[in-house]
C-alpha positions in Angstrom: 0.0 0.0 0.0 1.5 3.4 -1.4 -0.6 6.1 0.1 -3.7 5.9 2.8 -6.3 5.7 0.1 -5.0 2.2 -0.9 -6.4 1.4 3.0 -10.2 2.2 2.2 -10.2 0.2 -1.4 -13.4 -1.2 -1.7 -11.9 -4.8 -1.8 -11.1 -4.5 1.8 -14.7 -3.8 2.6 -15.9 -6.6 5.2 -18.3 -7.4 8.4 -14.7 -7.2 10.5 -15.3 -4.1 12.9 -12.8 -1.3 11.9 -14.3 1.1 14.5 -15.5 1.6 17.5 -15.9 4.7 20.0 -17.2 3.5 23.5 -18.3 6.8 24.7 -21.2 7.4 22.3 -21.3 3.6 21.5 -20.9 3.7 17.8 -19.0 1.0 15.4 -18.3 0.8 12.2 -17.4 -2.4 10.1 -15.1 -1.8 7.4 -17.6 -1.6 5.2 -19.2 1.0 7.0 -16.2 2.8 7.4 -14.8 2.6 4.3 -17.9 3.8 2.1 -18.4 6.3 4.8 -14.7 7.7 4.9 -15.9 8.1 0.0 -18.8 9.7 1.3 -17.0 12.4 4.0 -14.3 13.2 0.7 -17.2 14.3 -1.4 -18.3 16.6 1.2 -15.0 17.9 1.4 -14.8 18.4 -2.4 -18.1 19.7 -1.9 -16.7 22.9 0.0 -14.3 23.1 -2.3 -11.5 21.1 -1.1 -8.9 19.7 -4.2 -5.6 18.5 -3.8 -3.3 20.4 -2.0 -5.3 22.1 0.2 -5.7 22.1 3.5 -8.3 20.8 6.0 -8.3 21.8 9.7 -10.1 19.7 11.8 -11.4 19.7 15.4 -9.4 16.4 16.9 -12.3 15.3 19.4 -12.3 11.5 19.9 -15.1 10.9 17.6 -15.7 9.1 14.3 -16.0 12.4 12.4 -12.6 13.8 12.4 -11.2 10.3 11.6 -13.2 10.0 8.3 -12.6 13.6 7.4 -8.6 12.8 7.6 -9.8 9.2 5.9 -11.8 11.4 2.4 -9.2 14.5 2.8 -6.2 11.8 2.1 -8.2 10.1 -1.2 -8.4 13.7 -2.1 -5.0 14.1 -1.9 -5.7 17.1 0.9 -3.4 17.8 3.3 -5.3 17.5 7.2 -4.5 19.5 10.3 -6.0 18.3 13.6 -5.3 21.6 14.8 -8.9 23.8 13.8 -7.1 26.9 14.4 -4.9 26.8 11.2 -5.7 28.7 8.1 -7.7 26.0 6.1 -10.0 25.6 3.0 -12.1 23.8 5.5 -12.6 23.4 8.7 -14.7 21.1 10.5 -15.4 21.0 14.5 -17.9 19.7 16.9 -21.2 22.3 16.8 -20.8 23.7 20.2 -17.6 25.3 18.8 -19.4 27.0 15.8 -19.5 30.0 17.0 -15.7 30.0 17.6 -15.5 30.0 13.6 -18.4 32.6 12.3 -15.8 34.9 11.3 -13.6 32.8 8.2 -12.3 34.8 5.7 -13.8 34.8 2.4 -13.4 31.1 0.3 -12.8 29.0 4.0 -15.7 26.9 4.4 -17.1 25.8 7.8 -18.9 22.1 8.9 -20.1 21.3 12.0 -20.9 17.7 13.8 -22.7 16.6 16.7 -25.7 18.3 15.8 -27.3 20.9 13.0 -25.7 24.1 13.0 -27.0 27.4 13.8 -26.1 29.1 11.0 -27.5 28.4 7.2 -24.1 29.3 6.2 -22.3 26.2 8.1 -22.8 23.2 6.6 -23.9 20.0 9.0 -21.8 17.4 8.5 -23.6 14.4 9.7 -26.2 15.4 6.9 -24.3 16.4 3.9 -22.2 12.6 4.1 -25.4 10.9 4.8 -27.0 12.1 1.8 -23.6 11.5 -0.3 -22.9 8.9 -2.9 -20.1 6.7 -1.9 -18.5 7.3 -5.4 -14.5 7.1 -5.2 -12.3 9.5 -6.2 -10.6 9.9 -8.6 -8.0 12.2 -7.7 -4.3 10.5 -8.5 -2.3 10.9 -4.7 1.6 9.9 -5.1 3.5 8.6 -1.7 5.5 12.0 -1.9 2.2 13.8 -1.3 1.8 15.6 2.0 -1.3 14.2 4.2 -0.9 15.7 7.2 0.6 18.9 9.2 1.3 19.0 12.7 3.3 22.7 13.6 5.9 22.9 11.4 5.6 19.2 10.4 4.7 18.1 6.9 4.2 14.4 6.6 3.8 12.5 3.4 1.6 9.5 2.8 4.8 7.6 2.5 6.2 9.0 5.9 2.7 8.4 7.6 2.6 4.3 6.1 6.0 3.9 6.4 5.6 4.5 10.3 2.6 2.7 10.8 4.2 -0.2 8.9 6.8 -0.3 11.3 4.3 -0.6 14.4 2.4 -3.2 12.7 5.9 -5.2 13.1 6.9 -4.1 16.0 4.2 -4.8 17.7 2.8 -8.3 15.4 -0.3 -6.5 14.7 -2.6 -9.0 13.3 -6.4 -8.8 11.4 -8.2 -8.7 14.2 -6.4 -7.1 17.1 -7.5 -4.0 18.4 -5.8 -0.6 19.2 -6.7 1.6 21.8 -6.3 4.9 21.7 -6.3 7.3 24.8 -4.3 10.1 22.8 -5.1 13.8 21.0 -5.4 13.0 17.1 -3.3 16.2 17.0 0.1 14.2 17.8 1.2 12.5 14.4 2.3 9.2 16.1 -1.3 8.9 17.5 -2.7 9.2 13.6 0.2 6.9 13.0 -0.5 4.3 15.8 -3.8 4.4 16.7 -5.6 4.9 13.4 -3.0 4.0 10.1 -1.6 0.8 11.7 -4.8 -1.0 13.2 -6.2 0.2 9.6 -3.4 -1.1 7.7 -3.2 -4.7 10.0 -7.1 -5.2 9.4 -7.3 -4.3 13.1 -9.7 -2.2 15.3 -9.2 1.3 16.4 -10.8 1.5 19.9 -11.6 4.6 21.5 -12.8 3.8 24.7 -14.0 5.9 27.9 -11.1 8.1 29.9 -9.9 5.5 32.6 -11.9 2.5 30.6 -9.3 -0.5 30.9 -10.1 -2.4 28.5 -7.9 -5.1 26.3 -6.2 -4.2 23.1 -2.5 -5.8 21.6 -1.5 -2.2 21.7 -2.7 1.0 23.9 -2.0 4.4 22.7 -1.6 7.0 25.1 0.1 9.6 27.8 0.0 6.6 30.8 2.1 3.7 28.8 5.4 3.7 27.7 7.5 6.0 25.7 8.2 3.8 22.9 5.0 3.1 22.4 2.9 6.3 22.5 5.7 8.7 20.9 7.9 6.4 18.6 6.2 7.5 15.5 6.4 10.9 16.3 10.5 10.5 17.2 11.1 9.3 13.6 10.5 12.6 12.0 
């Protein structure tokens, strides 16, 4: 696999569950996810997202800022889980609407968790529903940039590369399950806890602050070093 699209091709659709967020109690198979994550990109081209352009987005541990990162990579975007940067789009949970009401001209706002107050927002939840899970075919090379953290700009190949190392490092397997306990807006938790599960056939598990619950690799501030922060040392 070359670049993060090549991790939602529809031939990798299945019943397995790809997903699952304890808090809200919501799963996705990879079918689910997968259309879903063809679905979220044609929102994004909807607000006029192309490739090469940035998406910032709100990095709650929720299922929508996952499969915005998931349809901004096919779109060969560039996401930042950081809502605060200059963006194309940007897309955060609705009680922080009003933080955004103010975008400069040709920056597009979307909002989930709820409809927005504002005709001008768009509401995510709605917009993807309503989508046709066509893919997309924008052509993304390894060398393309996928995702900015600060001052960092990491490639589809950096970001697989990475994960392909915790999948050996840690014998992820189809089927094991990932927890992660850590902010989306620290690379080696996209790495980790999202990009290796993916790319093992595993589950990403977000489970409930304190939950212990039992995964072949936890993610997060309370375990060790090497395991929470060893993607984010390699660049």
């Amino acid at each position: 696999m070359d670049v993060i699209g090549d991790l939602m091709a529809r031939d990798r659709r299945s019943d397995r569950l790809a997903l699952r967020v304890d808090g809200p109690g919501r799963t996705y198979t990879y079918h689910d996810l997968i259309t879903t994550s063809y679905k979220a990109g044609n929102v994004l081209r909807y607000l006029g997202v192309r490739k090469g352009a940035r998406v910032a987005v709100d990095p709650v541990s929720l299922p929508e800022p996952l499969l915005t990162f998931l349809g901004a990579a096919q779109l060969g975007a560039v996401t930042a889980f950081d809502p605060a940067v200059e963006a194309r789009a940007t897309v955060v949970a609705v009680a922080r609407e009003s933080e955004f009401d103010d975008l400069p001209p040709g920056q597009k706002l979307a909002v989930f968790g709820g409809p927005p107050s504002s005709p001008a927002t768009t509401h995510w939840e709605q917009e993807v529903w309503s989508e046709n899970p066509a893919v997309h075919p924008e052509v993304v090379a390894p060398d393309d940039p996928a995702l900015v953290a600060g001052d960092r700009e990491l490639t589809h190949g950096d970001l697989l590369d990475a994960a392909r190392g915790v999948v050996a490092d840690f014998d992820l397997e189809t089927g094991d399950t990932v927890a992660v306990r850590s902010s989306l807006s620290r690379p080696g938790t996209v790495v980790a806890g999202v990009l290796a599960p993916l790319l093992a056939g595993g589950t990403i598990r977000i489970p409930e602050t304190d939950e212990a619950v039992e995964a072949a690799l936890s993610v997060g501030d309370g375990v060790p070093e090497s395991v929470a922060l060893a993607p984010d040392d390699a660049y």
